[in-house]
KEDREN-91429 format. One line per 4 residues: number of its first residue (from 1); their letters; for each residue z, y, x of C-alpha. Coordinates in nm, 4 decimals. Example, Ala and Ser with C-alpha at 12.3 -4.5 7.8 and 13.67 -1.06 7.14 Angstrom:
2
1) AS) 0.7800:-0.4500:1.2300; 0.7140:-0.1060:1.3670
END
This chain:
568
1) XXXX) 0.0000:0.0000:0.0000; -0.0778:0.3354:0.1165; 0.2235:0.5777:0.1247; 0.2259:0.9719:0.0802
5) XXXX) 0.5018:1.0897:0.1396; 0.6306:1.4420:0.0445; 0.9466:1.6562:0.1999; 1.3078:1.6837:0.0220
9) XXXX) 1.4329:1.4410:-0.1815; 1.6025:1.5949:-0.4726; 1.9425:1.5111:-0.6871; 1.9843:1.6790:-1.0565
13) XXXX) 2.1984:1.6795:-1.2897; 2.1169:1.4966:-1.6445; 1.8736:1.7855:-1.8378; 2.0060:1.8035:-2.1659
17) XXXX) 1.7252:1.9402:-2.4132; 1.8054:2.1160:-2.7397; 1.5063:2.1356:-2.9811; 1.6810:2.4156:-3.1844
21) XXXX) 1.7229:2.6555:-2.8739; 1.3611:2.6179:-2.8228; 1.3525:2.4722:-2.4835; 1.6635:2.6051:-2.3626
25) XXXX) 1.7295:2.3239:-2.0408; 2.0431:2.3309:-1.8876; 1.9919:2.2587:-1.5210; 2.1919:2.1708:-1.2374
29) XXXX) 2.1101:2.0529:-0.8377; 2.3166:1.8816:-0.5837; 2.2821:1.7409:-0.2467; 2.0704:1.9201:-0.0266
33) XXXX) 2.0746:2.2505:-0.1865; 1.7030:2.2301:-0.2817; 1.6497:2.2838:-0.6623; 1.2266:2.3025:-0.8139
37) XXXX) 1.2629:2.6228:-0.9221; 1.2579:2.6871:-1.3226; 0.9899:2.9578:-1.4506; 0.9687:2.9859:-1.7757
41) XXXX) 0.6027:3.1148:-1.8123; 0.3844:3.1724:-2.1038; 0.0663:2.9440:-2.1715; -0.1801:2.9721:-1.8469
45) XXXX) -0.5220:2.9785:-1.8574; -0.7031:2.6714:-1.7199; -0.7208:2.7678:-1.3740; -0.3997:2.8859:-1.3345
49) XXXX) -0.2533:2.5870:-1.4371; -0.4926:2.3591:-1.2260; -0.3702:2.6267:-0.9233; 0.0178:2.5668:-1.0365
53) XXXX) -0.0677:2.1918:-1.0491; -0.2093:2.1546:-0.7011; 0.1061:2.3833:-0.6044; 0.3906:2.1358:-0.7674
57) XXXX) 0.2308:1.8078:-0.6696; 0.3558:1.9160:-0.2929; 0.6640:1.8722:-0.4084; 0.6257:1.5283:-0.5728
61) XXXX) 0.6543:1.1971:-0.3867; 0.3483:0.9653:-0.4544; 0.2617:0.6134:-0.3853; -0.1123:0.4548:-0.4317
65) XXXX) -0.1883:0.0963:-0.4350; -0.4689:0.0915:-0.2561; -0.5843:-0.2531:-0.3749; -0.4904:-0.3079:-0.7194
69) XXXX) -0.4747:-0.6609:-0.9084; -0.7501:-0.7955:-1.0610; -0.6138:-1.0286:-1.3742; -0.8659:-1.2619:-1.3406
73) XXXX) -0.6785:-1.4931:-1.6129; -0.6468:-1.2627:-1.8422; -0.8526:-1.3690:-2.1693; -0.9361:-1.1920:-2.4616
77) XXXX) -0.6569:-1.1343:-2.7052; -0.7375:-1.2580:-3.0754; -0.6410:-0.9842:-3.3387; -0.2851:-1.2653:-3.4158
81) XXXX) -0.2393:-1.1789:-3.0717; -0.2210:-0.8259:-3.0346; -0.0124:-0.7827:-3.3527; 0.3639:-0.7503:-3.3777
85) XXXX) 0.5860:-0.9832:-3.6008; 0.5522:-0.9191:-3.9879; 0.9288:-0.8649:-3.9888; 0.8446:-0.5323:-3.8234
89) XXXX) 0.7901:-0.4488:-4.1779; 1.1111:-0.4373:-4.3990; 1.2019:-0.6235:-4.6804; 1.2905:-0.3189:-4.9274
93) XXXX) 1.3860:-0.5497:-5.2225; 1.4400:-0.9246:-5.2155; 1.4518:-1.1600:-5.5108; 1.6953:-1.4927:-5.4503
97) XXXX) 1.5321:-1.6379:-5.7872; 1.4372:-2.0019:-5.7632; 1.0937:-1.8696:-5.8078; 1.0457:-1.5559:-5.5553
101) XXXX) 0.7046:-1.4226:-5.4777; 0.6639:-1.1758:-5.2490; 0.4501:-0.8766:-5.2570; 0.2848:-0.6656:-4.9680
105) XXXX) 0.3619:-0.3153:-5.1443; 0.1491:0.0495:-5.0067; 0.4226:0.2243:-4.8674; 0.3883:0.5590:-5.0994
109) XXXX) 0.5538:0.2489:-5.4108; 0.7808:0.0933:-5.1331; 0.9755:0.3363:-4.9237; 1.3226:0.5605:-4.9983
113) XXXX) 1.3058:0.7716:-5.3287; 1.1131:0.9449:-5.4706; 0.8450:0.6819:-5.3312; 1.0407:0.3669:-5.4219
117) XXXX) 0.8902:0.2883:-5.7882; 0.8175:-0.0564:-5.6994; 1.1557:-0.0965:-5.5572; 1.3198:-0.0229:-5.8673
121) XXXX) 1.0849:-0.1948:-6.1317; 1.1332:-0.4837:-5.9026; 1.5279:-0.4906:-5.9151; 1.5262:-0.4288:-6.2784
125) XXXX) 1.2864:-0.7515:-6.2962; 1.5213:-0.9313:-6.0715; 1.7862:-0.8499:-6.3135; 1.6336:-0.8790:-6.6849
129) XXXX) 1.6500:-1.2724:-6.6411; 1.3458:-1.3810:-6.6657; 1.2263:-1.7311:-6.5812; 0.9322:-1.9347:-6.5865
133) XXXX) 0.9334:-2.2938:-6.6650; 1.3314:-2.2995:-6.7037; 1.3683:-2.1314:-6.3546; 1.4967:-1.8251:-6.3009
137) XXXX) 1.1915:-1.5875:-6.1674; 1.2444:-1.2945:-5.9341; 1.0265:-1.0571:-5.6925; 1.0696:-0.9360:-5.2764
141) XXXX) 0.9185:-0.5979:-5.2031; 0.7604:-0.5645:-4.8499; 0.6768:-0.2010:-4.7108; 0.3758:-0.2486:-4.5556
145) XXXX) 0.0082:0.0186:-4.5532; -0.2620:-0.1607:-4.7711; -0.4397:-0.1346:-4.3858; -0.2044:-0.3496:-4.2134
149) XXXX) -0.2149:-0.5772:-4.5376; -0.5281:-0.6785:-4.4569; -0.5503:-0.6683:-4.0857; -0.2286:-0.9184:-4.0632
153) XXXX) -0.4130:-1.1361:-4.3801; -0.7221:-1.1395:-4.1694; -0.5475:-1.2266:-3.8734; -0.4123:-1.5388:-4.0300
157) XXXX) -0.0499:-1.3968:-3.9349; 0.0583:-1.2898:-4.2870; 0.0003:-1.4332:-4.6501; 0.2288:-1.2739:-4.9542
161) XXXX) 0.1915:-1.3973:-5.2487; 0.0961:-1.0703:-5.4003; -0.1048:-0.7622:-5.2930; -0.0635:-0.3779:-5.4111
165) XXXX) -0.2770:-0.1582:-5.2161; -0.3086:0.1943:-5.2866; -0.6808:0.1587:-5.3944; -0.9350:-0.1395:-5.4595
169) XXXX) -1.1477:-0.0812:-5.1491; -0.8938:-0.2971:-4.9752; -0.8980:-0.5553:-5.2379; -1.2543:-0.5512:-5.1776
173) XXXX) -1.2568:-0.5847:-4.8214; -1.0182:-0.8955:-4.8453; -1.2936:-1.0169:-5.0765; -1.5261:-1.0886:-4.7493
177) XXXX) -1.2859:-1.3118:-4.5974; -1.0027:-1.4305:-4.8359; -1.2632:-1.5533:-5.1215; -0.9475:-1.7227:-5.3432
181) XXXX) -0.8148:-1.3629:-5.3991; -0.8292:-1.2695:-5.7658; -0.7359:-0.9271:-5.8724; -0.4703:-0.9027:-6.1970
185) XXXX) -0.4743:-0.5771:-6.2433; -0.6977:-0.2516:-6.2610; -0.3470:-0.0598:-6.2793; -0.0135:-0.0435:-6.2048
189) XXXX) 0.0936:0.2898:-6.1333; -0.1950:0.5969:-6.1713; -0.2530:0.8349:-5.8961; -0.5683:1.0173:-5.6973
193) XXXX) -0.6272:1.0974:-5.3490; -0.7756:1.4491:-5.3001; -0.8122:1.7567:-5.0422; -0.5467:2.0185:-5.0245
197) XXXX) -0.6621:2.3527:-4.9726; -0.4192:2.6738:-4.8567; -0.4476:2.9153:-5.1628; -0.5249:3.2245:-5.0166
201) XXXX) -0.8257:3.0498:-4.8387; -0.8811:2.8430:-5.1490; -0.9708:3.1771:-5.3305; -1.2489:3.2755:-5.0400
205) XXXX) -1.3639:2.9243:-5.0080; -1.4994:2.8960:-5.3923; -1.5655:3.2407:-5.3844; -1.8434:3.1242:-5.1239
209) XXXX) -1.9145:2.7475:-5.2106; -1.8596:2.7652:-5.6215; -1.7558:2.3950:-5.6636; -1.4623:2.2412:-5.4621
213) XXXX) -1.6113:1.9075:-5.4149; -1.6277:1.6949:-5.0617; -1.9735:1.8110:-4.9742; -1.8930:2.1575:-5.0227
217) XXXX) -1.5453:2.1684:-4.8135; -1.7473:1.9529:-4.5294; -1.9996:2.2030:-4.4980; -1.7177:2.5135:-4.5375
221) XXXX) -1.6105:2.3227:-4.2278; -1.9005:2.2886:-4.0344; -1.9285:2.6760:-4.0651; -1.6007:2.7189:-3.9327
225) XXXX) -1.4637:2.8073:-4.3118; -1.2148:2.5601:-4.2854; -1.0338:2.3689:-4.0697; -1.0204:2.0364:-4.2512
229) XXXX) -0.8390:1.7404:-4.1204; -0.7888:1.3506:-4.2581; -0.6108:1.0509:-4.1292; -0.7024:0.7139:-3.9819
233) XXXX) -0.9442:0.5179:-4.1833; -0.7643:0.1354:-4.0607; -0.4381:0.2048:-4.2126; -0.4433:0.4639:-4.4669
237) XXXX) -0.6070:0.4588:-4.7766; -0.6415:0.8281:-4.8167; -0.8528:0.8079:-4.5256; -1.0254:0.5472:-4.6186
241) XXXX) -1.0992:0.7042:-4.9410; -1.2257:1.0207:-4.7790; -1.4360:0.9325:-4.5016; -1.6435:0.6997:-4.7178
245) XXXX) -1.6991:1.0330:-4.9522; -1.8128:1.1627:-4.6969; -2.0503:0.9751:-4.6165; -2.1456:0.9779:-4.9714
249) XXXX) -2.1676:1.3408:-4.9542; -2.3532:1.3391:-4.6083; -2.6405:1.0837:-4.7681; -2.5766:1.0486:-5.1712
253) XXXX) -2.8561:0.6977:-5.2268; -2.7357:0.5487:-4.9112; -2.3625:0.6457:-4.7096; -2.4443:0.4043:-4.4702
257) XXXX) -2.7969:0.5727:-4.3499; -2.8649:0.6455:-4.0036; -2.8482:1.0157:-4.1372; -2.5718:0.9758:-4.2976
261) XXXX) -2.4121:0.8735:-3.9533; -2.5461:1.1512:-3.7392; -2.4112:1.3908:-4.0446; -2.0685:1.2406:-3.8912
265) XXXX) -2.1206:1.2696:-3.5668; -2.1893:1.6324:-3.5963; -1.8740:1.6976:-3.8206; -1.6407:1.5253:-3.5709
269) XXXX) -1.7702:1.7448:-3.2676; -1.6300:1.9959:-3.4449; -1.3289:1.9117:-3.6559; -0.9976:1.8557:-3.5955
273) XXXX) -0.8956:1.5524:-3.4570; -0.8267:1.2561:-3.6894; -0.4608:1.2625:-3.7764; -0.2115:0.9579:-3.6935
277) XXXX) -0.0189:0.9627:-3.9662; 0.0333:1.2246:-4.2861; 0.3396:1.3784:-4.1629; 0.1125:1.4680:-3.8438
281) XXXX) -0.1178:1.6734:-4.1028; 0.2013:1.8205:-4.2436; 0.3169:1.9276:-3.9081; -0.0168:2.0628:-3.8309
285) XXXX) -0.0428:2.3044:-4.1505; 0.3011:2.4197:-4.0531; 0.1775:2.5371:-3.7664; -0.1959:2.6679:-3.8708
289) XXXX) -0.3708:2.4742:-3.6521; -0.5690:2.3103:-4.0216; -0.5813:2.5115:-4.3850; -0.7054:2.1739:-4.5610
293) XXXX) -0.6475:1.8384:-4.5075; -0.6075:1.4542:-4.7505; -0.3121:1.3681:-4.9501; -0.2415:1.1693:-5.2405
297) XXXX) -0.1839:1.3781:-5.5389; 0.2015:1.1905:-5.5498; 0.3168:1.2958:-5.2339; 0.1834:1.6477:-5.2985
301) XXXX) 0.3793:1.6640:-5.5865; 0.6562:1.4874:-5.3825; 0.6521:1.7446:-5.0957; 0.7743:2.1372:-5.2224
305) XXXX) 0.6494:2.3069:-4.8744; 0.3311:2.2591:-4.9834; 0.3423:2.4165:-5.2359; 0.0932:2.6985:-5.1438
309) XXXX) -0.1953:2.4365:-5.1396; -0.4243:2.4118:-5.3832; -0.5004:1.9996:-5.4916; -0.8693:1.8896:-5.5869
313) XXXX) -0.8673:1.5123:-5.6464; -1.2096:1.3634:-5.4605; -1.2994:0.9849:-5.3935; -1.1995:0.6880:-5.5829
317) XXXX) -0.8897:0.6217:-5.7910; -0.5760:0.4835:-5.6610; -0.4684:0.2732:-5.9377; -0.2600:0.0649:-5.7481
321) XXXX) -0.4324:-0.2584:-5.8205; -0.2634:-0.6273:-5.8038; -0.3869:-0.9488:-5.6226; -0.2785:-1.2254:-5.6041
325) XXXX) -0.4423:-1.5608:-5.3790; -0.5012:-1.9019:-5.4622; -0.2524:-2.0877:-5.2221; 0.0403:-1.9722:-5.5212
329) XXXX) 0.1532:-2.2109:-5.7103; 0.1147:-2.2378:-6.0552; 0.4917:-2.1026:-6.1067; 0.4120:-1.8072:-5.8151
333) XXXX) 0.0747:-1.7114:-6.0338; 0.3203:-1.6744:-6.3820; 0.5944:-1.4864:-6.1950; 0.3184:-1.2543:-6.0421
337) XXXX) 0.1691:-1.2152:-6.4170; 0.5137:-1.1330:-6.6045; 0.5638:-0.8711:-6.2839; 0.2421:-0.7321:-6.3891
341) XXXX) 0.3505:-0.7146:-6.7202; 0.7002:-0.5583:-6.7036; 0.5407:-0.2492:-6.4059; 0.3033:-0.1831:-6.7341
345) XXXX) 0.5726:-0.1604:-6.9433; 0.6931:0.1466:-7.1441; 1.0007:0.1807:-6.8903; 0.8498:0.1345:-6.6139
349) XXXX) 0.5578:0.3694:-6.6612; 0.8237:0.6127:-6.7274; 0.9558:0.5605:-6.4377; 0.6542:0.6224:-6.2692
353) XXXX) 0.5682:0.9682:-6.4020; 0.8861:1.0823:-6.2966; 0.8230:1.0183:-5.9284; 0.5039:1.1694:-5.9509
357) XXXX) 0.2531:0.8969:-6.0363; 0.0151:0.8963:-6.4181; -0.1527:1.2569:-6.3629; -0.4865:1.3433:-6.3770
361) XXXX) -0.5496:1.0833:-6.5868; -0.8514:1.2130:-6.6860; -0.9988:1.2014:-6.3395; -1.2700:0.9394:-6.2808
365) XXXX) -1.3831:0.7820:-5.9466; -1.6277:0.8954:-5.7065; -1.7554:0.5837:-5.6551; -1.9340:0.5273:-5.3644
369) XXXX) -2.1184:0.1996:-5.4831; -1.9841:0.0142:-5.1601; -1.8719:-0.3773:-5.1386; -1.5977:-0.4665:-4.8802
373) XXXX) -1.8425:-0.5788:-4.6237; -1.9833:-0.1273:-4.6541; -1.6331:-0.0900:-4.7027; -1.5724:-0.2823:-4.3223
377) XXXX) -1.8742:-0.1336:-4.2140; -1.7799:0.2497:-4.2606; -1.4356:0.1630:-4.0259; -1.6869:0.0816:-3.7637
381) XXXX) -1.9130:0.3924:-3.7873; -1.6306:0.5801:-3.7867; -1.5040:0.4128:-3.5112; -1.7805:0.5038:-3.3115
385) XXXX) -1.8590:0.8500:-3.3796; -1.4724:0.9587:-3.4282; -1.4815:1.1559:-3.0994; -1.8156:1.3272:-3.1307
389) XXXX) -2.0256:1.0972:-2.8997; -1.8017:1.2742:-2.6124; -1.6485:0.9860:-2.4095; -1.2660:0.9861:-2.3456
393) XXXX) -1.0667:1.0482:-2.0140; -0.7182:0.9335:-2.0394; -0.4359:0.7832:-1.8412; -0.1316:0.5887:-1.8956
397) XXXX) 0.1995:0.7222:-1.8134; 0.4594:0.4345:-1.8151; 0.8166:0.4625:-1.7537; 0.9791:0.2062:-1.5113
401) XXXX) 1.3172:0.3609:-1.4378; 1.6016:0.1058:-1.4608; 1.6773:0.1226:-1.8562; 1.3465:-0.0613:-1.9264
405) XXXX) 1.4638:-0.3629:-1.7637; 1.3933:-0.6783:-1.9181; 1.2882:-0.6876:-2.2859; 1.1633:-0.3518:-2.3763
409) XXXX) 0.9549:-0.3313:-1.9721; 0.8017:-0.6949:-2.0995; 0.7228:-0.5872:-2.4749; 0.5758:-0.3038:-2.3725
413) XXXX) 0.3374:-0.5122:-2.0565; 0.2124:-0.7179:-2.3293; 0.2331:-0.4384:-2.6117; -0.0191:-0.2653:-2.3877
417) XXXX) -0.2459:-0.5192:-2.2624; -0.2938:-0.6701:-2.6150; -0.3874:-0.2727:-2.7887; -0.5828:-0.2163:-2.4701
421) XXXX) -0.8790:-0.4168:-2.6566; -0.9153:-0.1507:-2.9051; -1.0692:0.0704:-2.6136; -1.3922:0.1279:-2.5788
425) XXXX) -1.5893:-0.0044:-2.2659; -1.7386:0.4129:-2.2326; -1.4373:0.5167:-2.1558; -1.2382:0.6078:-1.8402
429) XXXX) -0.9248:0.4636:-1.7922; -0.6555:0.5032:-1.5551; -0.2644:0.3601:-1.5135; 0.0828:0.5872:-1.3702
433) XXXX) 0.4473:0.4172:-1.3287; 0.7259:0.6832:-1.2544; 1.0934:0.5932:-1.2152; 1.2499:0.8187:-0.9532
437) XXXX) 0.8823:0.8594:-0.7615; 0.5649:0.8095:-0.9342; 0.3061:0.5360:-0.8789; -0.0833:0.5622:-0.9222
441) XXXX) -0.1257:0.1896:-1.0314; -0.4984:0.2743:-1.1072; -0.7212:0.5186:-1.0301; -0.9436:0.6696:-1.3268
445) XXXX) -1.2991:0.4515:-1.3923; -1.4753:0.3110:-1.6686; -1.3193:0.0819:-1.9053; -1.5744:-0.2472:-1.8445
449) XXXX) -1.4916:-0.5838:-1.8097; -1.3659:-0.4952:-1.4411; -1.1403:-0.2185:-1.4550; -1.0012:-0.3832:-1.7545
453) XXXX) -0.9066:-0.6464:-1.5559; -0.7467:-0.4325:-1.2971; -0.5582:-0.2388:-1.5956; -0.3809:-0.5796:-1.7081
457) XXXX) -0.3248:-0.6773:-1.3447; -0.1810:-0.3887:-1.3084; 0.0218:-0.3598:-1.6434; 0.1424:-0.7037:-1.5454
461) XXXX) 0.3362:-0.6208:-1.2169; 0.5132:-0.3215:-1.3169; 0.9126:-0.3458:-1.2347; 1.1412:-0.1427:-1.3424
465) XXXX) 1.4565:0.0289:-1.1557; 1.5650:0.4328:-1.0394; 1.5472:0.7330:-1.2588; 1.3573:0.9198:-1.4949
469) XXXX) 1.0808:1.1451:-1.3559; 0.8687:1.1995:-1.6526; 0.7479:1.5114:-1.5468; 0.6048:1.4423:-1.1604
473) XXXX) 0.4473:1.1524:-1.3385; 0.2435:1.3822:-1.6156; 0.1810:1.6386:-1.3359; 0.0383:1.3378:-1.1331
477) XXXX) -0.1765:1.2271:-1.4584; -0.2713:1.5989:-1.5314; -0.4105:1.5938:-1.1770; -0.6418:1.2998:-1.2247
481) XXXX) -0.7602:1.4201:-1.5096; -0.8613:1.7632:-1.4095; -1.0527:1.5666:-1.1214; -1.2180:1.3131:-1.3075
485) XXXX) -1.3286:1.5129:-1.5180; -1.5477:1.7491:-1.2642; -1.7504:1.4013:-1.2644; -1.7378:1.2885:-1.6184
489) XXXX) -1.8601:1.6642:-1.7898; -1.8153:1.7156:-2.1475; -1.5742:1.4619:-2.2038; -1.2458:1.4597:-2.4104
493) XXXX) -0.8946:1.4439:-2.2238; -0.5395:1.2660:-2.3575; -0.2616:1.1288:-2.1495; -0.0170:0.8309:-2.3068
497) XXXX) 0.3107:0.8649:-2.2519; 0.5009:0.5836:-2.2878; 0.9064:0.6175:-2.2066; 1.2578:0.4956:-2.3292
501) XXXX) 1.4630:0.8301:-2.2349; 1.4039:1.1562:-2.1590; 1.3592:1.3040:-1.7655; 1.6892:1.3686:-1.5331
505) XXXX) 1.4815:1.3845:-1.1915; 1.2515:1.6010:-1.0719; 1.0566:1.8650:-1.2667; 1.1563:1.9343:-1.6174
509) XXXX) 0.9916:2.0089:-1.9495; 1.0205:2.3873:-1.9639; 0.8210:2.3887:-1.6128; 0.5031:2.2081:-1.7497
513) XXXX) 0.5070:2.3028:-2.0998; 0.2344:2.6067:-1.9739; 0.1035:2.4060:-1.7690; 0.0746:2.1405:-2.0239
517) XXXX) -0.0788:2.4361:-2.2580; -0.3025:2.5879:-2.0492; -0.4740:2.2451:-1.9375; -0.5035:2.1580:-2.3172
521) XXXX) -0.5378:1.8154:-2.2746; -0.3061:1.6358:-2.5879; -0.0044:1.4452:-2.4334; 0.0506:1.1549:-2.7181
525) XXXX) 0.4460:1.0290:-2.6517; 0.5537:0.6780:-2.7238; 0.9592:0.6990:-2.7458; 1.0459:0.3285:-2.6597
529) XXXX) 1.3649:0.2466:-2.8307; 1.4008:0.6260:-2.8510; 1.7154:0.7741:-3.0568; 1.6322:1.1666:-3.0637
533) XXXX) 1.3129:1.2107:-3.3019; 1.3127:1.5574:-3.2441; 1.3673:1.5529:-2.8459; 1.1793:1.5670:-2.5645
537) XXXX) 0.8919:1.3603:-2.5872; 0.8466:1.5418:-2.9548; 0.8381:1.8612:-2.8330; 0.5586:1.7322:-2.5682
541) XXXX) 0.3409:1.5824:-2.7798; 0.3518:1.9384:-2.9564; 0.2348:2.1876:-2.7314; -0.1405:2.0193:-2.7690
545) XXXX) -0.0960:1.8471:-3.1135; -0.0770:1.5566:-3.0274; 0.0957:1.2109:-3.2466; 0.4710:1.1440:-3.1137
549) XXXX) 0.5813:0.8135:-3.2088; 0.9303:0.6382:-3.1787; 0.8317:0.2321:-3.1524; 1.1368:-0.0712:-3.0810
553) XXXX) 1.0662:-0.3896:-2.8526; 0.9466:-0.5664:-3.2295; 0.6756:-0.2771:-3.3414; 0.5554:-0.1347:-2.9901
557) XXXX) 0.2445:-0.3781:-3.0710; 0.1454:-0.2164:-3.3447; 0.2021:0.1890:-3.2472; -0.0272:0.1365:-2.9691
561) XXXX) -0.2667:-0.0846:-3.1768; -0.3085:0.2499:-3.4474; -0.2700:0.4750:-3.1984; -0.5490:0.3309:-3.0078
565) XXXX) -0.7914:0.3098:-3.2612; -0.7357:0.6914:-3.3853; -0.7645:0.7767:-3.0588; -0.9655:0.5631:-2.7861
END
């Protein structure tokens, strides 16, 4: 291994970090006197921070391996593989009837109040005493995205005896592969999926476009009306719903056309990047960076800040359909019937409206005319064209310090080799280890068959032990980047963090937040086993707008997984 090694070795204190003093950082130094000095600059421009990086990284100890492993026994991971336990998903009711099905719930029916209808029809099933065939009957609730339904049914690595999805498109893309599914019913609790619009550009936009309809707020967007955002396609149905409307609206006889496809190319060079998760889009209009974005018309209604946002229902209904598959039994089939039958229910349905389900009943589908297989299909386009046909630079930052040891150091090796499949072989990929120094495990190159080999050799012998220097490790990253990318022009730049505390050696977050800023490259934070939600690694992912995720050693498979495919 080739060594380069820097002058003074420092000693801090622990930083503590409160997000409500915005990025006050208590700091302390020992030993030798010598203490990296704390600025607390505003945002610099591009080369200012590539001067301030070239400046720090004197300070920061480095080691390269000079020849990296090559995992020549690594073999492709199935999709079973790559995904995390099922139990990662909580059981949010569970039936001890001598007849229990279980259902795979969406998670806007299945989660804490006010989106926990299923939850309570279910426990007021459990408790009515009904039976079939002399047997007591009784339901489990699982909280689970209709996505990940069908990924883990696909995958042979899940099979409920009952399906609720937000909307039939995932019924009909289970079609394809699971042909002894049979739908029970059209509806269980009524809702839409829509755009939400900021009122006081709401008023301009129709002013200029007449009709608030997908079409029209796609090309507001193009022309830089709007600033419209969606989420992930694979795991939410919202976006699911909306990107294949817009490929309705970019080619209305055929969403799958080649024109239709270039329409989405061009809209992604220039939108907002596709949000993680909802709450990302929340955090997003909070701060301006969108004016319109997708959200189901329930948890609009469920959500009083956004209340200034006009809601125009677009794409198919979501009905919340019910499956069921032909391995039940014949007792499992009746149970899953009478369920049917009591969520229809006057009670229930009451129930319902009160947490925001059964409006705009009135509203019928924008159907797109697709099967499951057009359905699977769109996924893919989108897949490929989500980053504008610009390729993607990134690197992996992975903590090693000595509170990863064992579990959480091994789920995350095999966490990240397993999502690594879900990046594409044009992009550039390279891997970072910090404890108390920092590590370049592998330099930046192309993703193919070769360097992906290296990256899971690599992944493989990290070790853990020493402290936490998140911060020489992202300047380290930043660095790479910035240099790869004077080869790679036009291309799109993101660094992975992936960590278990926050920093307590060497530079600190209030040094490279401008730094961070002015190289504008998004910084997406995976807190491993992380307690503080709104700490450090929150506040990072922030300054570019980036996703901030907290995983455990059961669900790190599945973070990365999503994360990947939004992103990579």
């Amino acid at each position: 291994m080739k060594k380069y090694r820097k002058p003074a070795v420092f000693c801090r204190s622990l930083s503590v970090f409160l997000a409500a003093a915005a990025f006050a950082v208590l700091l302390g130094g020992c030993g030798n006197g010598s203490v990296r000095t704390e600025r607390n600059e505003e945002t610099l421009s591009y080369e200012d921070a590539e001067a301030e990086i070239n400046s720090m990284m004197k300070k920061i100890q480095v080691t390269e391996v000079e020849n990296p492993t090559l995992d020549i026994y690594s073999d492709e991971m199935s999709e079973a593989d790559v995904l995390a336990d099922i139990d990662t998903f909580p059981v949010t009711t569970a039936g001890d009837g001598e007849v229990n099905i279980e259902i795979a719930a969406a998670t806007e029916l299945s989660s804490e109040a006010p989106d926990d209808w299923i939850n309570v029809v279910a426990r007021n099933f459990n408790e009515a005493g009904i039976t079939v065939g002399g047997k007591k009957a009784t339901v489990s609730v699982r909280k689970i995205t209709s996505g990940e339904v069908v990924t883990y049914i696909n995958a042979d690595a899940y099979h409920p005896h009952m399906f609720i999805p937000s909307n039939d498109a995932w019924g009909k893309m289970l079609e394809i592969s699971q042909p002894g599914i049979e739908k029970i019913a059209d509806r269980l609790a009524g809702n839409t999926a829509g755009i939400l619009i900021q009122n006081d550009v709401y008023e301009s936009f129709i002013e200029k476009y007449k009709e608030p309809t997908v079409a029209n707020v796609l090309e507001a967007t193009l022309a830089g009306d709007l600033l419209f955002a969606y989420t992930n396609p694979y795991t939410s149905s919202t976006g699911l719903n909306i990107l294949t409307a817009m490929l309705k609206a970019f080619d209305e006889t055929n969403p799958l056309s080649g024109k239709a496809q270039d329409k989405l190319l061009e809209y992604q060079q220039s939108s907002p990047p596709v949000a993680y998760t909802t709450a990302v889009l929340r955090n997003q209009a909070s701060k301006g960076v969108i004016n319109a974005m997708v959200m189901e018309e329930q948890a609009y209604i469920n959500t009083p800040e956004l209340a200034d946002y006009v809601y125009i229902p677009a794409g198919i209904r979501h009905d919340h359909p019910a499956y069921i598959f032909d391995y039940c039994t014949a007792e499992e089939r009746e149970t899953a019937l009478k369920f049917v039958e009591y969520c229809q229910n006057e009670e229930s349905q009451k129930l319902a409206a009160e947490r925001g389900f059964n409006r705009h009943d009135e509203y019928v589908s924008q159907d797109t005319g697709m099967n499951g297989l057009e359905y699977i299909t769109a996924q893919k386009v989108w897949k490929k064209n989500k980053n504008g046909g610009k390729p993607i630079i990134a690197v992996f930052v992975a903590d090693v310090s000595g509170s990863m040891s064992g579990e959480p150091l091994n789920s995350l090796k095999s966490s990240l080799i397993g999502a690594s499949s879900y990046i594409g072989s044009d992009h550039y990929i390279g891997l970072v280890s910090y404890s108390s120094d920092v590590t370049v495990n592998l330099p930046i190159g192309q993703f193919d068959a070769k360097q992906k080999a290296y990256f899971s050799g690599e992944v493989k012998n990290l070790s853990e032990g020493g402290s936490t220097a998140t911060y020489d490790a992202l300047l380290v990253a930043l660095n790479m980047l910035n240099e790869k990318a004077k080869e790679v022009p036009d291309a799109k730049l993101m660094l992975f963090v992936l960590s278990d505390g926050e920093q307590n050696e060497g530079y600190s977050l209030k040094r490279v937040t401008p730094i961070v800023a002015g190289m504008q490259v998004p910084v997406y934070t995976i807190g491993y086993n992380y307690a503080d939600e709104n700490g450090e690694l929150s506040i990072l992912s922030g300054i570019n707008e980036a996703a901030s995720l907290n995983a455990t050693s059961d669900d790190i498979a599945n973070q990365l997984r999503n994360l990947f495919n939004v992103t990579v």
